[in-house]
C-alpha positions as CSV (number, residue, x, y, z in Angstrom):
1,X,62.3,63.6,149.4
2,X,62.4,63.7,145.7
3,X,61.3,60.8,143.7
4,X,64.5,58.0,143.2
5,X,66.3,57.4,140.0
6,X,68.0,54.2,141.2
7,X,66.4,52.0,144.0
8,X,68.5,48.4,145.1
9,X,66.4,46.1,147.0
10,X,68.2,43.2,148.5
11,X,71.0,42.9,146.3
12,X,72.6,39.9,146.9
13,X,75.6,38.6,144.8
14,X,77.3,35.6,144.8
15,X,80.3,33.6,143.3
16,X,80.0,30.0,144.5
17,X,79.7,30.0,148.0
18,X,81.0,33.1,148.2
19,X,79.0,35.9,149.2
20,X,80.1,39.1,148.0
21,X,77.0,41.1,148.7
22,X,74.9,40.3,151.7
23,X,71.1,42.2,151.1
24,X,72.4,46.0,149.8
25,X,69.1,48.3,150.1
26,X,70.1,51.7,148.6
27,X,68.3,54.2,147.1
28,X,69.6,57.2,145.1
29,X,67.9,60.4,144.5
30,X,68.3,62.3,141.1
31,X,71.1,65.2,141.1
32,X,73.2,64.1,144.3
33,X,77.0,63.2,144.6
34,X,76.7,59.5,146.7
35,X,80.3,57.8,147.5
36,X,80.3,54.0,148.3
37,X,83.2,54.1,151.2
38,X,84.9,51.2,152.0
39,X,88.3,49.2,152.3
40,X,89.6,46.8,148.8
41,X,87.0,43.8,148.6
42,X,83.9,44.9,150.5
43,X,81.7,45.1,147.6
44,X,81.6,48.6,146.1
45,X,82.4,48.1,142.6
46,X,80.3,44.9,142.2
47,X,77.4,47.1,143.1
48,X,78.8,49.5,140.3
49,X,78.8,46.9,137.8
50,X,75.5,45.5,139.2
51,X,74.1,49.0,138.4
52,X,75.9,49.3,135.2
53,X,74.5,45.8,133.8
54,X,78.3,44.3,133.5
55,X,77.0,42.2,136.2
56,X,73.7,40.2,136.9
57,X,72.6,40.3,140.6
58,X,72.2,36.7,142.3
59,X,69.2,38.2,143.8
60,X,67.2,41.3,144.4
61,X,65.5,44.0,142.1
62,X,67.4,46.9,140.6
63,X,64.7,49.6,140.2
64,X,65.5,52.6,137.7
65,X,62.7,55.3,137.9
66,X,60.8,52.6,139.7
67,X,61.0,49.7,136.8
68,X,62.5,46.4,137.2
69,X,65.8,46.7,134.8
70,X,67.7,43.5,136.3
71,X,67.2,41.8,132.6
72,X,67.6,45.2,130.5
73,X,71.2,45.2,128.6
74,X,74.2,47.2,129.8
75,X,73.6,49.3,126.5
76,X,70.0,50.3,127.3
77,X,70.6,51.6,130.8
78,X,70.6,55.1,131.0
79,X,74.3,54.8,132.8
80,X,77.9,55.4,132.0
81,X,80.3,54.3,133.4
82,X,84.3,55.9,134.2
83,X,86.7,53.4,134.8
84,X,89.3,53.4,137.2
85,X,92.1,53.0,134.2
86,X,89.6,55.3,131.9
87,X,89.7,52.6,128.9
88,X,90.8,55.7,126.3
89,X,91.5,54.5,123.0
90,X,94.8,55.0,122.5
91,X,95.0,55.2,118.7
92,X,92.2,57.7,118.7
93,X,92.8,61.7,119.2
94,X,90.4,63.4,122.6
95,X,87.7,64.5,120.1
96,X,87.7,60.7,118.6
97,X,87.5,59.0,122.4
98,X,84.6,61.2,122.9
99,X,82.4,60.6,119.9
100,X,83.0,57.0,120.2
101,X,79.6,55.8,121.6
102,X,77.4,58.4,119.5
103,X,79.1,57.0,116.5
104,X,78.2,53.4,117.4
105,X,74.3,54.8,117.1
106,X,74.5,55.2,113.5
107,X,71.3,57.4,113.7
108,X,72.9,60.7,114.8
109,X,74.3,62.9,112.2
110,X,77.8,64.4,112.0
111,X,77.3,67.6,112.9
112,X,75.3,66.6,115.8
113,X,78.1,64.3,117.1
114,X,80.4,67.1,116.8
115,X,78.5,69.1,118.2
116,X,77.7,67.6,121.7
117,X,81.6,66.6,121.7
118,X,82.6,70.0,121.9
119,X,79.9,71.2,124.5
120,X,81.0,67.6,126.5
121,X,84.6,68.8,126.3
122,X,84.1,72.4,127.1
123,X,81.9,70.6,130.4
124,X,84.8,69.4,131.4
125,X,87.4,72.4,130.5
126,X,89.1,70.6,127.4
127,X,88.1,73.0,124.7
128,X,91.1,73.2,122.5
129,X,92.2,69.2,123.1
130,X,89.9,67.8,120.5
131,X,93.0,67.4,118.1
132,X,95.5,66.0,121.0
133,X,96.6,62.3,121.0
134,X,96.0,60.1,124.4
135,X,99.8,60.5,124.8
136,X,100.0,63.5,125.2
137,X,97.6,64.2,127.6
138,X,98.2,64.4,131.6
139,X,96.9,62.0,134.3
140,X,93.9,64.6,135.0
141,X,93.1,65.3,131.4
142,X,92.9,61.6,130.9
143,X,90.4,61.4,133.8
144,X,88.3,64.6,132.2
145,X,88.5,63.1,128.3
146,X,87.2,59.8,130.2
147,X,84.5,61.9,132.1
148,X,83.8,63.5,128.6
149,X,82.8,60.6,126.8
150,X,80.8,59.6,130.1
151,X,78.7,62.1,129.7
152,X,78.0,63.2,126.1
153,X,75.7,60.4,125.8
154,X,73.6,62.2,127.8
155,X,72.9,59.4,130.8
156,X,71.2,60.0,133.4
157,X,73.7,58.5,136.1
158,X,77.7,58.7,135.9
159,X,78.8,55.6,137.7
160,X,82.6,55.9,138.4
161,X,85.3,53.9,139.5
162,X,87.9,55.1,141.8
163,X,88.9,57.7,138.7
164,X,91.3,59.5,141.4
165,X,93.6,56.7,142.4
166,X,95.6,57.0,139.7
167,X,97.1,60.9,140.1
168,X,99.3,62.4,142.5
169,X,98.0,64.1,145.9
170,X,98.0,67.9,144.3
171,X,96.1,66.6,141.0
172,X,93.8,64.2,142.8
173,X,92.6,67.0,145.5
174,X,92.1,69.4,142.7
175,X,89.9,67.0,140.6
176,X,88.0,66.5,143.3
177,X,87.0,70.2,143.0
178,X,86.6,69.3,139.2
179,X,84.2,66.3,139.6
180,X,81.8,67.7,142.3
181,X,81.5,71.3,140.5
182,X,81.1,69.3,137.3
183,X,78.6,67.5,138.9
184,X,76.7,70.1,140.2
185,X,76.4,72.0,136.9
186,X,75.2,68.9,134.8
187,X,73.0,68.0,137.5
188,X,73.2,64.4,136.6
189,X,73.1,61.9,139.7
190,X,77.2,60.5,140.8
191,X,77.8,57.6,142.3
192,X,81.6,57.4,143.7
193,X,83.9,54.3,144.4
194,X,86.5,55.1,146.5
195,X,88.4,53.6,149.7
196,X,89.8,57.1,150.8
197,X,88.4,58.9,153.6
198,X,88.9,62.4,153.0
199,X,87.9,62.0,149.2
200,X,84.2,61.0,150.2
201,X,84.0,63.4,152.9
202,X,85.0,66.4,150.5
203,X,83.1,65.7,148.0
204,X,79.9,63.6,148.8
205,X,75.8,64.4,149.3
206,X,75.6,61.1,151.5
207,X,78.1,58.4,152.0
208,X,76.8,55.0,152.1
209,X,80.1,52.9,154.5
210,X,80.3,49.4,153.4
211,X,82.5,46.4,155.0
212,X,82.1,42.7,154.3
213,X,79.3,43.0,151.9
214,X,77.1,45.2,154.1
215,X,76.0,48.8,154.0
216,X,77.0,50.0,157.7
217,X,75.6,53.6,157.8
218,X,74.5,55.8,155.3
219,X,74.7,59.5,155.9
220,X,75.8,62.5,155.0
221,X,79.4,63.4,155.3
222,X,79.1,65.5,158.8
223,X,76.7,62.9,160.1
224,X,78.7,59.7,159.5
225,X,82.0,61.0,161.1
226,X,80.0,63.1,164.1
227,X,77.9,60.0,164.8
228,X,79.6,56.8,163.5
229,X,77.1,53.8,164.6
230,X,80.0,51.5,165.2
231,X,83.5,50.8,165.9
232,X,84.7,49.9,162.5
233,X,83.1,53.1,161.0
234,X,84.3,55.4,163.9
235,X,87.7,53.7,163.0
236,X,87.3,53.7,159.1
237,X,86.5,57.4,158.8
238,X,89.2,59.9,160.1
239,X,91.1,59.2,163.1
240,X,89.4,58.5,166.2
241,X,90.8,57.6,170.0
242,X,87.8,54.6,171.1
243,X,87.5,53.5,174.5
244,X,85.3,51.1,175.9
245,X,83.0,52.6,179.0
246,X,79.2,52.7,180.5
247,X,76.5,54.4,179.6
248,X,75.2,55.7,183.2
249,X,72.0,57.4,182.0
250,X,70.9,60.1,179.4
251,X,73.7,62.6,178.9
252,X,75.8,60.8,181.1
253,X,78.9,58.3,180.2
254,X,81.3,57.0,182.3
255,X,85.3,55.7,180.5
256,X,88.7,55.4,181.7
257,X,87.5,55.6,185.2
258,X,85.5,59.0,185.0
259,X,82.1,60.3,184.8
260,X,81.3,62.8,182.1
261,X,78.8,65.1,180.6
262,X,77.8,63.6,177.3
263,X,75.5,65.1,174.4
264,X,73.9,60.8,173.9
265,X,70.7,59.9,175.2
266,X,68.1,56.9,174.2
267,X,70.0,53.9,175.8
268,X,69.6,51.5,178.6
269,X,70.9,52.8,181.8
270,X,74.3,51.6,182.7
271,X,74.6,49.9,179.1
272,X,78.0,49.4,177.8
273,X,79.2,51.2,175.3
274,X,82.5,52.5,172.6
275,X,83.1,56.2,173.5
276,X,84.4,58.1,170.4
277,X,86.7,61.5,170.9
278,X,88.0,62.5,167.7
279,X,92.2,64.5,167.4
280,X,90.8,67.3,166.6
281,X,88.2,67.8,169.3
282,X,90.6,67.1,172.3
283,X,92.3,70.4,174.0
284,X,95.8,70.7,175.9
285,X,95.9,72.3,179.1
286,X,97.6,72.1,182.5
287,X,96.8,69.0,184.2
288,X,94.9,70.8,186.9
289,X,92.4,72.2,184.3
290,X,92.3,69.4,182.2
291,X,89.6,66.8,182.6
292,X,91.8,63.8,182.0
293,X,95.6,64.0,182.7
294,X,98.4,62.2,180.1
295,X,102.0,62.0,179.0
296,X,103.1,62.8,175.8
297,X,105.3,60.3,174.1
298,X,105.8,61.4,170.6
299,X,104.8,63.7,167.8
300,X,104.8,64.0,164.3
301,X,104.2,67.6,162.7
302,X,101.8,67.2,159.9
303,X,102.4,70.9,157.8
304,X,99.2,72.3,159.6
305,X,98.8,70.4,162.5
306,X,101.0,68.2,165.2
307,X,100.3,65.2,165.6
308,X,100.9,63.9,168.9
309,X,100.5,60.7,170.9
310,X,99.9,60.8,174.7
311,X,99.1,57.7,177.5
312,X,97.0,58.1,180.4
313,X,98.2,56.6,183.8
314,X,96.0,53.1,182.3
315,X,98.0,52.4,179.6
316,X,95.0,54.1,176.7
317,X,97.2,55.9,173.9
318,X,95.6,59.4,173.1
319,X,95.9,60.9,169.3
320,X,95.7,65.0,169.6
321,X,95.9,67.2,166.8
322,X,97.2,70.7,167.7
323,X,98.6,73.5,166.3
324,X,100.8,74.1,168.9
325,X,104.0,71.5,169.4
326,X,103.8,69.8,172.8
327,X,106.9,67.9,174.7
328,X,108.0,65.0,175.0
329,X,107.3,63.6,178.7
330,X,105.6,66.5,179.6
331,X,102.5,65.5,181.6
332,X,99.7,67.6,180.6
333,X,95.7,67.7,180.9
334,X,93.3,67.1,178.5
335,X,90.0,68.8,177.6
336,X,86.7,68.3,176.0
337,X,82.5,69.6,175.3
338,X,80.1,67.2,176.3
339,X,79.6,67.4,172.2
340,X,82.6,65.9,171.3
341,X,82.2,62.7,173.1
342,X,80.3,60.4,170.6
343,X,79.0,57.1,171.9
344,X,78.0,54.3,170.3
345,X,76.1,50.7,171.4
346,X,78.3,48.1,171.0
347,X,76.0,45.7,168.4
348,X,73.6,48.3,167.1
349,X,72.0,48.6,163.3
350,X,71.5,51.2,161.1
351,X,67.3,51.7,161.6
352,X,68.0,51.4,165.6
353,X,70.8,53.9,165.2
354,X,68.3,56.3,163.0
355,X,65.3,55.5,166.1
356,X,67.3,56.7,168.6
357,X,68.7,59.7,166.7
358,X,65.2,60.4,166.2
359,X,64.1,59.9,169.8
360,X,67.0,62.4,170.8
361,X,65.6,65.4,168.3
362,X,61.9,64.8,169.3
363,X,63.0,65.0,173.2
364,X,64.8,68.3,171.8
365,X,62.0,69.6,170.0
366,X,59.6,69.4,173.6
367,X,62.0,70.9,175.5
């Protein structure tokens, strides 16, 4: 592990008696892509701000390079910040927007402002726009003039605001190719706001999945929808059919009246449990081959996928994505791997989540 650029320990925030962040540890290593996930409220942008210096922290240490900078000015942090309505100056041309800040320094010359303009504008494929007015730019070149004068004051972190939710679908998936090359060639560290599911999971090093004021799980993007800890993050991120059922012994779980082949170990025998099984990972087959057997009620065709919704003969409603169309009232089976069945304690925390995960590989490792 390479040495941390930004460290939060116990960051709490509060407005009144209102707690809007409840003990946030995070740590963020130099040169990574990080997304704060979570749903409108849960805390994400306060910890942006907190970061950023808009905002004091009621309590808890904000460690940059490992000093204390909880009392250092927004203007002194080595941060920038893109905000979710990009604050351009409209009165000002792209080139103008962009030289703002190094103007304000007074101790950089002309040609030196002009000159890390154009290499910050040619970072972010605007070459030839250093002449256009606000107005006449697009949604996405608004977002890359904003990223622009982000970065040509060289920080060392790009904090930034849901920048995306602004565009349409096609522009918004293509910036998201935009920021994380972008941010791979400056090799600056990103932290992400966003409440979008896919957007995270396309473009992230580790997602850190907030609700309420907590941090949930922290992960990377494969690890946090494999092995959601919990019911709201198994819910939160992609789709997911969750059933409640036992946990028998290692490798084996028991739901919807079955007994099954599992890929869990490292809980109490008989123990209940949420069993996850995501669209994707469930198979149609006849209903003598299938190991669960359901009737389809209704599907939806999604351009590369159907969506489809099926109930088993106890009332549980199944989500399958196929490629193939199914009918409806057609009783079919169901299959699965033992890898695809995810299972989760009912109240367990992040470190206990990490132990047993750990437990698991080092069991793995002696065999």
């Amino acid at each position: 592990m390479t040495e941390p650029i930004i460290r939060l320990d116990h960051i709490v925030k509060r407005y009144g008696d209102t707690e809007i962040l409840k003990g946030i540890d995070i740590t963020l290593e130099q040169g990574k892509f990080y997304t704060l996930l979570g749903p409108s409220g849960c805390g994400k942008t306060t910890i942006l701000r907190i970061i950023a210096g808009f905002t004091d922290a009621t309590e808890g240490t904000i460690l940059f390079d490992g000093k204390a900078i909880n009392n250092l000015p927004a203007n002194q942090r080595k941060v920038n910040t893109v905000f979710q309505d990009y604050a351009l100056f409209p009165h000002m041309n792209v080139h103008d927007n962009v030289a703002f800040g190094l103007r304000l320094q007074k101790s950089i010359s002309k040609a030196d402002i002009n000159q890390r303009v154009n290499e910050a504008l040619a970072s972010v494929r605007l070459t030839d726009y250093g002449s256009r007015q606000i107005s006449e730019l697009s949604g996405g070149q608004k977002q890359r003039v904003a990223i622009a004068r982000a970065i040509v004051m060289k920080p060392r972190m790009l904090l930034l605001d849901e920048p995306l939710s602004a565009l349409d679908a096609k522009l918004r998936r293509d910036m998201q190719y935009e920021l994380r090359d972008l941010q791979q060639r400056l090799g600056i560290t990103f932290l992400f706001v966003t409440h979008d599911q896919e957007e995270a999971l396309a473009m992230s090093d580790e997602i850190f999945v907030m609700n309420n004021g907590n941090v949930l799980q922290s992960g990377t993007p494969v690890d946090i929808y494999d092995e959601p800890i919990n019911h709201f993050v198994a819910d939160f991120i992609g789709e997911s059919n969750i059933l409640t059922g036992t946990m028998i012994k290692d490798y084996e779980v028991a739901f919807v009246g079955k007994h099954f082949e599992c890929a869990d170990a490292g809980m109490k025998p008989n123990e209940p449990v949420e069993v996850v099984l995501r669209p994707e990972d469930l198979d149609i087959t006849t209903p003598d081959q299938g190991k669960l057997t359901v009737t389809i009620d209704s599907q939806l065709f999604r351009g590369d996928y159907h969506e489809i919704v099926a109930y088993d003969d106890d009332h549980n409603e199944w989500l399958i994505h196929s490629i193939n169309p199914a009918k409806d009232g057609e009783v079919v089976g169901l299959t699965f791997e033992p890898y695809d069945i995810h299972v989760m304690r009912l109240h367990e925390t992040e470190a206990d989540f990490d132990a047993r995960l750990e437990s698991y590989d080092d069991e793995e490792v002696a065999q």
